[in-house]
N, CA, C and O atoms as a Maestro MAE file, in Angstrom:
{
 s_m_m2io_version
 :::
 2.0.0
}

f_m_ct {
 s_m_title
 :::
 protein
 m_atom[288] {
  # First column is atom index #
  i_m_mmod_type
  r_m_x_coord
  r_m_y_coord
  r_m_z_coord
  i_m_residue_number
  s_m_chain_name
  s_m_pdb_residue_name
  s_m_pdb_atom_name
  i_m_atomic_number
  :::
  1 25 -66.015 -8.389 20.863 1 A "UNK " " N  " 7
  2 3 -65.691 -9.467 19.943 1 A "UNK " " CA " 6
  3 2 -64.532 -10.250 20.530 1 A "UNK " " C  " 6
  4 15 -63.598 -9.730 21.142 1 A "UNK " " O  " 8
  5 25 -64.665 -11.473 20.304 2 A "UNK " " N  " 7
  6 3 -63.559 -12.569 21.418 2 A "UNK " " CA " 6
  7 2 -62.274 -12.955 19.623 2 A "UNK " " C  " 6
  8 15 -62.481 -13.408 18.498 2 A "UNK " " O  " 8
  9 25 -61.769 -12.735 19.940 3 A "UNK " " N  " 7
  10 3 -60.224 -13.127 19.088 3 A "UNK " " CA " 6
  11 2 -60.155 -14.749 19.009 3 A "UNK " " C  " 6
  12 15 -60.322 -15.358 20.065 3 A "UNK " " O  " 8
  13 25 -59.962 -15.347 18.031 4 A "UNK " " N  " 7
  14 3 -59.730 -16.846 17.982 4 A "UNK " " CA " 6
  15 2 -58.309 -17.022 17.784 4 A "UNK " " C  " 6
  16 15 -57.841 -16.478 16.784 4 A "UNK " " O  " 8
  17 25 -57.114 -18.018 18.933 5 A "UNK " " N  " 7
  18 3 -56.205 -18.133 18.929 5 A "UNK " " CA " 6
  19 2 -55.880 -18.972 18.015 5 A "UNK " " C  " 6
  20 15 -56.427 -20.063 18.176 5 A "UNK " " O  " 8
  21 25 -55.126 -18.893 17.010 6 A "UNK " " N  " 7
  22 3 -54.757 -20.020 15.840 6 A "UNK " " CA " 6
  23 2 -53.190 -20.179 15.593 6 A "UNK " " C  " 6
  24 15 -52.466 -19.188 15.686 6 A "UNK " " O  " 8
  25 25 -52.741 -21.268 15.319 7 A "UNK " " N  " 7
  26 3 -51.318 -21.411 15.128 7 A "UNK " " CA " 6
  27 2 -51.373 -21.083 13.515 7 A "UNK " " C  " 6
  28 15 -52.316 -21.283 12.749 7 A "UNK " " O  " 8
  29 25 -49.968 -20.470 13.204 8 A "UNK " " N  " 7
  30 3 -49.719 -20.244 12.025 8 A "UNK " " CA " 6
  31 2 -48.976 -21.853 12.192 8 A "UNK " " C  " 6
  32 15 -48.804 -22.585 13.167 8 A "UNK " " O  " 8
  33 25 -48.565 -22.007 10.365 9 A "UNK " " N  " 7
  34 3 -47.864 -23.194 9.671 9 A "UNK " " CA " 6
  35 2 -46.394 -23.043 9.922 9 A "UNK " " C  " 6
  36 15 -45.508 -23.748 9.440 9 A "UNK " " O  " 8
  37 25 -46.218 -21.780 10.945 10 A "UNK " " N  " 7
  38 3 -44.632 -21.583 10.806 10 A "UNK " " CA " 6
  39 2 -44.650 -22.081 12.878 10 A "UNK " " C  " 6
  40 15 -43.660 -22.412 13.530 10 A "UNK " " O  " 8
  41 25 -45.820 -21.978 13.297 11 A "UNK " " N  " 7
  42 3 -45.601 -22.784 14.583 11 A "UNK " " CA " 6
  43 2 -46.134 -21.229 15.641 11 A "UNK " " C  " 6
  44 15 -46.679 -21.305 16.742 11 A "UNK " " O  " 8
  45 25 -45.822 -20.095 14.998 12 A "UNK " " N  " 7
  46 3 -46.306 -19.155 16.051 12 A "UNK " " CA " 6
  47 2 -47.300 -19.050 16.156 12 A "UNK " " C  " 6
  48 15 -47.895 -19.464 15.160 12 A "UNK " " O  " 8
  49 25 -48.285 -18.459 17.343 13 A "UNK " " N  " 7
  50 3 -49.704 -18.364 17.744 13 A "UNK " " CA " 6
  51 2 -49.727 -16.663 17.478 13 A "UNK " " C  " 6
  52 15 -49.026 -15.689 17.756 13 A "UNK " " O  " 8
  53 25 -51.196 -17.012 16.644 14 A "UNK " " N  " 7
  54 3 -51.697 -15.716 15.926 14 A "UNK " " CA " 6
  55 2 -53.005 -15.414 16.690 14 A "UNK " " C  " 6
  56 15 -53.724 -16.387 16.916 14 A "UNK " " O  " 8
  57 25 -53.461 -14.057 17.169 15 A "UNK " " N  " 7
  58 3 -54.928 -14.234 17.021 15 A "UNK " " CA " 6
  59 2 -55.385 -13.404 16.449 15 A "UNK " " C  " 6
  60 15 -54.870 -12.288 16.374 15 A "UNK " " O  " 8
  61 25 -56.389 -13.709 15.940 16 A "UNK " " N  " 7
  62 3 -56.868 -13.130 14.232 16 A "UNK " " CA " 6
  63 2 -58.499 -13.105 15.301 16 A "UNK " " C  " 6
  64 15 -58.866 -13.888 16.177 16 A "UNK " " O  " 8
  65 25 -59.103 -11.971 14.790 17 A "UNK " " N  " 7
  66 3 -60.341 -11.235 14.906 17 A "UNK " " CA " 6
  67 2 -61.278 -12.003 13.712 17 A "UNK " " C  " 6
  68 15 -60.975 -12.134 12.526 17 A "UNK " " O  " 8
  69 25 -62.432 -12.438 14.351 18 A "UNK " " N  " 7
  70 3 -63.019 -13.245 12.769 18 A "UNK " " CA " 6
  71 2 -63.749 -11.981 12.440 18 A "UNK " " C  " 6
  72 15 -63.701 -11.943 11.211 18 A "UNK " " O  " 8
  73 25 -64.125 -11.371 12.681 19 A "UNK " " N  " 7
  74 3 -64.950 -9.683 12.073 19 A "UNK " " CA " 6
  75 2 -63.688 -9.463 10.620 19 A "UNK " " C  " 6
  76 15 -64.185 -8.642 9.849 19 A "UNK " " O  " 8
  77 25 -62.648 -9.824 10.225 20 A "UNK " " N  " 7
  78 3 -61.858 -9.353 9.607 20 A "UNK " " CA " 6
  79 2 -61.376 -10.278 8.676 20 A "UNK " " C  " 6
  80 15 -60.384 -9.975 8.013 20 A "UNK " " O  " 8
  81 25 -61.927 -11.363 8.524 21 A "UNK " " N  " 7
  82 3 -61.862 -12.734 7.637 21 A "UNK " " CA " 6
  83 2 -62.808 -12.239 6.100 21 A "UNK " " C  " 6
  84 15 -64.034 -12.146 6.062 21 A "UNK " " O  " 8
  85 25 -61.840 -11.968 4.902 22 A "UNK " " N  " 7
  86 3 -62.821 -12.054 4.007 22 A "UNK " " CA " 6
  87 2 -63.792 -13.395 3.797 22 A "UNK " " C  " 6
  88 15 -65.013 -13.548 3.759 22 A "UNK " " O  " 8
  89 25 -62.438 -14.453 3.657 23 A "UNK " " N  " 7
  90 3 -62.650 -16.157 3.266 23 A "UNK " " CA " 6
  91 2 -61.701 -16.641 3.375 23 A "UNK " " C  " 6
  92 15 -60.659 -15.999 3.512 23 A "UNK " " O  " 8
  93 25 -61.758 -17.995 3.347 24 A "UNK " " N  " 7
  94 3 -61.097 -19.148 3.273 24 A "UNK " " CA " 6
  95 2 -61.005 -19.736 2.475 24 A "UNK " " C  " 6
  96 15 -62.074 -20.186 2.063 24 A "UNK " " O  " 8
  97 25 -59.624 -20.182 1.643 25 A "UNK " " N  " 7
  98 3 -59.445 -21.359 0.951 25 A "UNK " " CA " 6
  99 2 -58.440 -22.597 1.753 25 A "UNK " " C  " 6
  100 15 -57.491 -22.595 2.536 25 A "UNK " " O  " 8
  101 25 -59.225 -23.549 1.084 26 A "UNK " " N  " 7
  102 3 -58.410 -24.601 0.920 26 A "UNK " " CA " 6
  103 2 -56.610 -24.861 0.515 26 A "UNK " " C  " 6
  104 15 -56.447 -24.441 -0.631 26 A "UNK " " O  " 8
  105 25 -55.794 -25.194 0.871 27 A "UNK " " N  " 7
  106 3 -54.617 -25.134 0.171 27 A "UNK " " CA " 6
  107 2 -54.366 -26.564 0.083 27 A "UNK " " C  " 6
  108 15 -55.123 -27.310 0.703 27 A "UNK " " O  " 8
  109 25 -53.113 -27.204 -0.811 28 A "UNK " " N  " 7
  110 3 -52.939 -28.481 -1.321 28 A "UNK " " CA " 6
  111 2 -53.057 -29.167 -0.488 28 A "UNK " " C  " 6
  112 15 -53.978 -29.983 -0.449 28 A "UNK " " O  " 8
  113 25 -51.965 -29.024 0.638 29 A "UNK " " N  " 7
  114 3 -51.606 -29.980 1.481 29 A "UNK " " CA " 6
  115 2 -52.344 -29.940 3.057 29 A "UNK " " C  " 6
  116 15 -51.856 -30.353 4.109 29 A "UNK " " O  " 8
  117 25 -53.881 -29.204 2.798 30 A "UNK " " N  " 7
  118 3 -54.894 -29.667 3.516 30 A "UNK " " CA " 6
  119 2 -55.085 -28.166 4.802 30 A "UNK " " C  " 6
  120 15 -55.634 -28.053 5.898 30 A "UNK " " O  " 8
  121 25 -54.505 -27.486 4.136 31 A "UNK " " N  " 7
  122 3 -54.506 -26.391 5.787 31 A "UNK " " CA " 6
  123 2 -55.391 -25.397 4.539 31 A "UNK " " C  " 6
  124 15 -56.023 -25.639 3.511 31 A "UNK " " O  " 8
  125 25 -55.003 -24.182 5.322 32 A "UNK " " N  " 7
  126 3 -56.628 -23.373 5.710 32 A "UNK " " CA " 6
  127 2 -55.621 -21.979 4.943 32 A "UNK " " C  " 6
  128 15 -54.395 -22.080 4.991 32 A "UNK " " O  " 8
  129 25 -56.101 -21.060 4.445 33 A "UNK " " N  " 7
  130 3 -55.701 -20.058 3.903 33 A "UNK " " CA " 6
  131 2 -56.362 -18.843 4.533 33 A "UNK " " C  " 6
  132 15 -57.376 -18.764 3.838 33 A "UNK " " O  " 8
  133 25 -56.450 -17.593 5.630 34 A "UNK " " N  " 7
  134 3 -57.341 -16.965 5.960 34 A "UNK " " CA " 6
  135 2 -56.814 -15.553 5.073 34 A "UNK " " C  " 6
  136 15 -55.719 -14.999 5.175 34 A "UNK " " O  " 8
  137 25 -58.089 -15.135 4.083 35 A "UNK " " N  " 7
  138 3 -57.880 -14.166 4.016 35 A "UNK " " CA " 6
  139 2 -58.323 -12.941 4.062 35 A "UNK " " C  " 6
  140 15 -59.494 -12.749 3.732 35 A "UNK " " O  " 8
  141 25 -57.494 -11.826 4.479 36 A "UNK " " N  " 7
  142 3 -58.074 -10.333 5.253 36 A "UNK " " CA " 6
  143 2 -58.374 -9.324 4.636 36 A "UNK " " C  " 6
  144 15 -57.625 -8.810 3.805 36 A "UNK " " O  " 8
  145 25 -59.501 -8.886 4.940 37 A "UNK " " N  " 7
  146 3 -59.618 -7.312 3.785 37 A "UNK " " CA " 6
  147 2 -58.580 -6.499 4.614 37 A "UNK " " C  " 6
  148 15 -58.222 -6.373 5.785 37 A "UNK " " O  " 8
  149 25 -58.224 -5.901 3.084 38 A "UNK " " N  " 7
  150 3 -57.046 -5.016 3.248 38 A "UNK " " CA " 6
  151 2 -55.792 -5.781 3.516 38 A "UNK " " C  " 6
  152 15 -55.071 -5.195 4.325 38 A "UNK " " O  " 8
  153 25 -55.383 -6.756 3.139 39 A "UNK " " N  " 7
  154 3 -54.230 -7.955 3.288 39 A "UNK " " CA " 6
  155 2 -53.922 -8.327 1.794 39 A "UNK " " C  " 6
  156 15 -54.810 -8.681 1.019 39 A "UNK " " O  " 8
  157 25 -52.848 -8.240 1.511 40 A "UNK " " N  " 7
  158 3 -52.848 -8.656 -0.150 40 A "UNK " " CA " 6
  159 2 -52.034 -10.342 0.446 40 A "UNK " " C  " 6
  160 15 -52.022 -11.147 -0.486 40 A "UNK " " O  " 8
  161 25 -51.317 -11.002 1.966 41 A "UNK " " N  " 7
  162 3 -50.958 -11.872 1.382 41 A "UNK " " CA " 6
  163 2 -51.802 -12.553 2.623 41 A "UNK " " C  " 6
  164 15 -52.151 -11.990 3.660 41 A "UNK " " O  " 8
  165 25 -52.038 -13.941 2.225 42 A "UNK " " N  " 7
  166 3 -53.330 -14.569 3.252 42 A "UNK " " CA " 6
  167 2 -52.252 -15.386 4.200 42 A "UNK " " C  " 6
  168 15 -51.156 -15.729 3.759 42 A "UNK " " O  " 8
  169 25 -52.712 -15.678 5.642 43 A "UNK " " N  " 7
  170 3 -52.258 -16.370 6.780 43 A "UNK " " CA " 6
  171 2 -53.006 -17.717 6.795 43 A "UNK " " C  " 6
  172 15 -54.185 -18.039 6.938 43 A "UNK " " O  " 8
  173 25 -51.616 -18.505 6.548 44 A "UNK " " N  " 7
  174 3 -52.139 -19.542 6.511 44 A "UNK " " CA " 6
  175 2 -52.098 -20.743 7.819 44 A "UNK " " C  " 6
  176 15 -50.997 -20.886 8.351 44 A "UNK " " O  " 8
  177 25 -52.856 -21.301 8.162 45 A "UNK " " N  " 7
  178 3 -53.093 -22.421 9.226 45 A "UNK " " CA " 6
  179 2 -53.185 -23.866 8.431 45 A "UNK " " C  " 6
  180 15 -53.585 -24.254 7.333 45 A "UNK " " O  " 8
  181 25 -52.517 -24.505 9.747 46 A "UNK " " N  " 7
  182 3 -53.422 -26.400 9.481 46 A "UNK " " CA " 6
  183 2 -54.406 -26.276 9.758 46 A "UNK " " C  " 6
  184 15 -54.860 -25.486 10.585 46 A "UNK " " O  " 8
  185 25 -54.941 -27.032 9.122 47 A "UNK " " N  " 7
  186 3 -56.248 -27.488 9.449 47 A "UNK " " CA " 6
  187 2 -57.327 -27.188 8.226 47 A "UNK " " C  " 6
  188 15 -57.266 -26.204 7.489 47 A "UNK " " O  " 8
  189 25 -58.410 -28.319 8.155 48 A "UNK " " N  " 7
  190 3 -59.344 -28.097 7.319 48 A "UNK " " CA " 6
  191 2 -60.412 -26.848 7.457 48 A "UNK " " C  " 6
  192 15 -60.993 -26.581 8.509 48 A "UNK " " O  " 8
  193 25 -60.544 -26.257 6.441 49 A "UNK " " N  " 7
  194 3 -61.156 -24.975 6.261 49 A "UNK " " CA " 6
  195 2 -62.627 -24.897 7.362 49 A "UNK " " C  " 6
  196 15 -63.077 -23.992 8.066 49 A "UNK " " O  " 8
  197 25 -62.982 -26.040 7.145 50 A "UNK " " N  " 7
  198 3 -64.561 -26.191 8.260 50 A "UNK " " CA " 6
  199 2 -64.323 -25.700 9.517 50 A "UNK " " C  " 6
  200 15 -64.786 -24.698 10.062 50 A "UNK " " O  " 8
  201 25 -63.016 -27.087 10.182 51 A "UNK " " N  " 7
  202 3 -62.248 -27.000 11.347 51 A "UNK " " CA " 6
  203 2 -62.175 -25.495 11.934 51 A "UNK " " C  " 6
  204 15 -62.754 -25.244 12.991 51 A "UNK " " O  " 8
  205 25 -61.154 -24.076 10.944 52 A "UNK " " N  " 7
  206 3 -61.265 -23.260 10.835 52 A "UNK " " CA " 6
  207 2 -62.443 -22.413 11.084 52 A "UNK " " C  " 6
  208 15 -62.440 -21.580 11.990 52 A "UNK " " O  " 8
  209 25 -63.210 -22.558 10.492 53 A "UNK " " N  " 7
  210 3 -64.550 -21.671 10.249 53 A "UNK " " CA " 6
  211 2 -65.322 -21.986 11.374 53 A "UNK " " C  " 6
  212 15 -65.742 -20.974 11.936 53 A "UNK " " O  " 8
  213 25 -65.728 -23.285 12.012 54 A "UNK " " N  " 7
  214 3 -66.273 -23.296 13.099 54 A "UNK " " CA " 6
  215 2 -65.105 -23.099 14.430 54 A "UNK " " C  " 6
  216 15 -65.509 -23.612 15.474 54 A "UNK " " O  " 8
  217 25 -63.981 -22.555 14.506 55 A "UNK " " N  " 7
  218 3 -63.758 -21.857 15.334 55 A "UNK " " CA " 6
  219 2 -63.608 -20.115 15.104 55 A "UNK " " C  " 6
  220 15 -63.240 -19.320 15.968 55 A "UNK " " O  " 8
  221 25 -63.983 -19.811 13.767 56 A "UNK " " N  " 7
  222 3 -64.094 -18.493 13.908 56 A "UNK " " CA " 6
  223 2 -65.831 -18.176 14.154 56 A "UNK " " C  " 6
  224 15 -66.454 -17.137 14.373 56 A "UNK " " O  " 8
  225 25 -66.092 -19.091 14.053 57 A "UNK " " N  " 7
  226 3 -67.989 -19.149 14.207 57 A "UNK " " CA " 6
  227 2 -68.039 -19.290 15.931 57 A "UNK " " C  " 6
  228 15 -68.832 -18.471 16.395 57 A "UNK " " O  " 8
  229 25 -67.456 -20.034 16.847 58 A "UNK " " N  " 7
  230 3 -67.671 -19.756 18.132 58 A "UNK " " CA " 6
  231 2 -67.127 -18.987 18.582 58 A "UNK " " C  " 6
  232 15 -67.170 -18.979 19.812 58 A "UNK " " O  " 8
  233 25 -66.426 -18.054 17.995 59 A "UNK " " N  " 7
  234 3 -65.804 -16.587 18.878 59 A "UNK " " CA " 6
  235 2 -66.715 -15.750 18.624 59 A "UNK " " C  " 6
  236 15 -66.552 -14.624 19.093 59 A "UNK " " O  " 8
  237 25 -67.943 -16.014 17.819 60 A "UNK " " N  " 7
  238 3 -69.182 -14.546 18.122 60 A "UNK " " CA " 6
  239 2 -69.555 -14.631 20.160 60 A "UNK " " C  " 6
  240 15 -69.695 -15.393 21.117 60 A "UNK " " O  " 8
  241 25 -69.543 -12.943 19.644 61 A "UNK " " N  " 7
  242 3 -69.947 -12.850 21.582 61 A "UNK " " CA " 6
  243 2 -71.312 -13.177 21.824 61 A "UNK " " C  " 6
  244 15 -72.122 -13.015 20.910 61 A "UNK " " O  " 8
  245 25 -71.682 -13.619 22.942 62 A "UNK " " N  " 7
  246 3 -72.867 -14.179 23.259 62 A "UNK " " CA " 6
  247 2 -73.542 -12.627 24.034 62 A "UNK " " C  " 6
  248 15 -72.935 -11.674 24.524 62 A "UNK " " O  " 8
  249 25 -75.082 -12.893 23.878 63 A "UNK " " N  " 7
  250 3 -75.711 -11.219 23.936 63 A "UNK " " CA " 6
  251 2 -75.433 -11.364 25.216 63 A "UNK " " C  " 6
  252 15 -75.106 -12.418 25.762 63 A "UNK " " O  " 8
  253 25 -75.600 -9.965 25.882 64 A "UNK " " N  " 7
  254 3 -75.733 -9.987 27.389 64 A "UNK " " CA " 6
  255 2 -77.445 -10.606 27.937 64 A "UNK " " C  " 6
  256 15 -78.488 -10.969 27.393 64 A "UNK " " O  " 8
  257 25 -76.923 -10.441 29.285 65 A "UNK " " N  " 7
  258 3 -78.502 -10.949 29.715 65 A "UNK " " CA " 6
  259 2 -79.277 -9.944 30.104 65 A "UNK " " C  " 6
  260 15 -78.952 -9.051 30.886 65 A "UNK " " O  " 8
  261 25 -80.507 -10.104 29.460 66 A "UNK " " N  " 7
  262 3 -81.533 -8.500 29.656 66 A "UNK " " CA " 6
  263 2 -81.420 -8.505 31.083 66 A "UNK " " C  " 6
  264 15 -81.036 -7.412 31.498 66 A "UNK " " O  " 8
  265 25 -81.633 -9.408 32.031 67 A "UNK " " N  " 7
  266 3 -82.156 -9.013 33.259 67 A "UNK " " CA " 6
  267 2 -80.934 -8.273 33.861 67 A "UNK " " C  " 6
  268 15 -81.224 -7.340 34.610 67 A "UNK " " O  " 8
  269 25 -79.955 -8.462 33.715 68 A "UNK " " N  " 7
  270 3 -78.298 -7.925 34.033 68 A "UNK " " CA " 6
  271 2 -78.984 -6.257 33.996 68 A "UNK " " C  " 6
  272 15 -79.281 -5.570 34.973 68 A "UNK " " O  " 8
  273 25 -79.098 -5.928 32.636 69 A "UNK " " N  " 7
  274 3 -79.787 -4.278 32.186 69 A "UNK " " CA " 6
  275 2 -80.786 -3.891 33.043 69 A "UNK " " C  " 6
  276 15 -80.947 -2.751 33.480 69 A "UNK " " O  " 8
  277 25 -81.242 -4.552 33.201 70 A "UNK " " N  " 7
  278 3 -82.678 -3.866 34.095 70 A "UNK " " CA " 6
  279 2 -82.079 -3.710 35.624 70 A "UNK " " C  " 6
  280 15 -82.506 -2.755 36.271 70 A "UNK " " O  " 8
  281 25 -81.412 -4.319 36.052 71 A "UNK " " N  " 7
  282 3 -80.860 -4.253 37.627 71 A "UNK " " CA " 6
  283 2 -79.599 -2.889 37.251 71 A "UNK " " C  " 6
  284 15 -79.944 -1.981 38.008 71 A "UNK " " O  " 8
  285 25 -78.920 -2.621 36.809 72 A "UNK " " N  " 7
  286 3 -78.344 -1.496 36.206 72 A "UNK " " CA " 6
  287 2 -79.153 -0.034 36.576 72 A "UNK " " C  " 6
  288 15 -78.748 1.031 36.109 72 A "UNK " " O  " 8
  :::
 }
 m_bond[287] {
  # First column is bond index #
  i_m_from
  i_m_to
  i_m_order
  :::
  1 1 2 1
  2 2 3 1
  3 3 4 2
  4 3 5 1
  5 5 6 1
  6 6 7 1
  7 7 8 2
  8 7 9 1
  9 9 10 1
  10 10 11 1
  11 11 12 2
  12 11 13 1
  13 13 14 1
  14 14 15 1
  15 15 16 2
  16 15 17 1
  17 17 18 1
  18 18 19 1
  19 19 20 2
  20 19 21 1
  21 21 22 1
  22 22 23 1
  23 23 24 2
  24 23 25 1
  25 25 26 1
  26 26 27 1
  27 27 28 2
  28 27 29 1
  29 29 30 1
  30 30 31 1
  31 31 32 2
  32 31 33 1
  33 33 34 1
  34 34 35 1
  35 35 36 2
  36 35 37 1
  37 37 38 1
  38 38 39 1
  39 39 40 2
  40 39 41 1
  41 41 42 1
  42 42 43 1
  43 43 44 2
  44 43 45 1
  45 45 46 1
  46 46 47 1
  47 47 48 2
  48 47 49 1
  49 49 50 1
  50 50 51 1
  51 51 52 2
  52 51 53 1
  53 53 54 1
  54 54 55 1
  55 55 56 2
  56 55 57 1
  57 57 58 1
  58 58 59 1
  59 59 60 2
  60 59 61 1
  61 61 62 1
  62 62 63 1
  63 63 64 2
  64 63 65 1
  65 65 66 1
  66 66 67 1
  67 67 68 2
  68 67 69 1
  69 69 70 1
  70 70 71 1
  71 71 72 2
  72 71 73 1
  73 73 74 1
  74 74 75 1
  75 75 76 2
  76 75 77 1
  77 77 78 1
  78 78 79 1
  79 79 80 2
  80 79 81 1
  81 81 82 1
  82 82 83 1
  83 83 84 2
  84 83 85 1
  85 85 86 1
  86 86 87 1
  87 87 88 2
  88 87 89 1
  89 89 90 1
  90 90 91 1
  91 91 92 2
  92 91 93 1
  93 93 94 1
  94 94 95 1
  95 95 96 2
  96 95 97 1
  97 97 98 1
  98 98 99 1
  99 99 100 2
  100 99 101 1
  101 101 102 1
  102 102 103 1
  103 103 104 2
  104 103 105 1
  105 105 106 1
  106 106 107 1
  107 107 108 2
  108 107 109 1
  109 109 110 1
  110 110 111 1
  111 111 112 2
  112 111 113 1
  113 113 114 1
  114 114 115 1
  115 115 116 2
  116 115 117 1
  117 117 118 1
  118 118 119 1
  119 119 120 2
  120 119 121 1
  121 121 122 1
  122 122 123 1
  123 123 124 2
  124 123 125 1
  125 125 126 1
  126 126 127 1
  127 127 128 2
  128 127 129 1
  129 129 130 1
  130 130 131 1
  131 131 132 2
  132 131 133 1
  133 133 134 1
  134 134 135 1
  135 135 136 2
  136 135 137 1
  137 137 138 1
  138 138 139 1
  139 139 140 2
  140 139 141 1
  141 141 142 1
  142 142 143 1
  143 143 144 2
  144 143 145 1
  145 145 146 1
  146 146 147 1
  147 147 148 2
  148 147 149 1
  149 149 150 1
  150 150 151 1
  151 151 152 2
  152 151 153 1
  153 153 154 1
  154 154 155 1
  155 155 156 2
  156 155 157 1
  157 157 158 1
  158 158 159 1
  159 159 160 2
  160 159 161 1
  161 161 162 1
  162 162 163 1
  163 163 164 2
  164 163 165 1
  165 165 166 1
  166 166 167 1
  167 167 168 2
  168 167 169 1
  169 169 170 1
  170 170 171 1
  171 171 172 2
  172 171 173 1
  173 173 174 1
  174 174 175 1
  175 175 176 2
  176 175 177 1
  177 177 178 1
  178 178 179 1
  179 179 180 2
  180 179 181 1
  181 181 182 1
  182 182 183 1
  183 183 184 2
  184 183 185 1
  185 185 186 1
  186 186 187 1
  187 187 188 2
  188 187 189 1
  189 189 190 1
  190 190 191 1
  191 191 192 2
  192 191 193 1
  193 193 194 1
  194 194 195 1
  195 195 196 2
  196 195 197 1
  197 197 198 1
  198 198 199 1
  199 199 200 2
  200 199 201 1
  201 201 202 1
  202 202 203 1
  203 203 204 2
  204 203 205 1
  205 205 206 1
  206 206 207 1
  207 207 208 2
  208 207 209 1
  209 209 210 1
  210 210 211 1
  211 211 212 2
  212 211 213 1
  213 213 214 1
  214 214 215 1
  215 215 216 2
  216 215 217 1
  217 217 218 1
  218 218 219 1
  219 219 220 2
  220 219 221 1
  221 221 222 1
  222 222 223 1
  223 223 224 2
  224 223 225 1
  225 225 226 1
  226 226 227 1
  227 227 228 2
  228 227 229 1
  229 229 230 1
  230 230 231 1
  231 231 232 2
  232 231 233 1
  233 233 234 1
  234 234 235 1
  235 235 236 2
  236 235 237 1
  237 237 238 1
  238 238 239 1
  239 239 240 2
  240 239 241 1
  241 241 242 1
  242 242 243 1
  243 243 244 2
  244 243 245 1
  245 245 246 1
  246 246 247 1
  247 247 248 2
  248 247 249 1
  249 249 250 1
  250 250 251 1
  251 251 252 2
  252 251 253 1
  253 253 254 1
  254 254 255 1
  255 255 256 2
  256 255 257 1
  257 257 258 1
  258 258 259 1
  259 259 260 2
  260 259 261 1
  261 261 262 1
  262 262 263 1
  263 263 264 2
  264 263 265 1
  265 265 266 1
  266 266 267 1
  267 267 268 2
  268 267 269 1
  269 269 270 1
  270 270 271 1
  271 271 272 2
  272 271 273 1
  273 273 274 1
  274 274 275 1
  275 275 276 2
  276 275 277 1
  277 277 278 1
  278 278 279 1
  279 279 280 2
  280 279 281 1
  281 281 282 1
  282 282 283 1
  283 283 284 2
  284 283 285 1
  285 285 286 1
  286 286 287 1
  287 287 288 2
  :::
 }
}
């Protein structure tokens, strides 16, 4: 599983595992709320929740290649 690098709202770089994302909300002033099972307080980012979600959507790992297995 590939880790998605995200800035927190306080400026430090987080990387958060998307396997571990319950959901996302929205917050007022437009950033992203991620929150974790087993986390009672959520990490929050800029950015619109989509923005968000399609970068925790391109950190799925891509399959290996069968033919790779068969030369193995």
């Amino acid at each position: 599983m590939a880790f998605v690098e995200l800035t927190e709202i306080s400026g430090d770089t987080v990387l958060v595992n998307p396997i571990a994302v319950a959901y996302l909300r929205s917050t007022a002033d437009g950033g992203t709320e991620l929150h974790f099972t087993g986390q009672t307080e959520p990490l929050r980012v800029p950015g619109a929740p989509t923005d968000v979600a399609r970068s925790l959507e391109n950190a799925a790992p891509t399959p290996p290649d069968p033919t790779l297995s068969l030369l193995a």
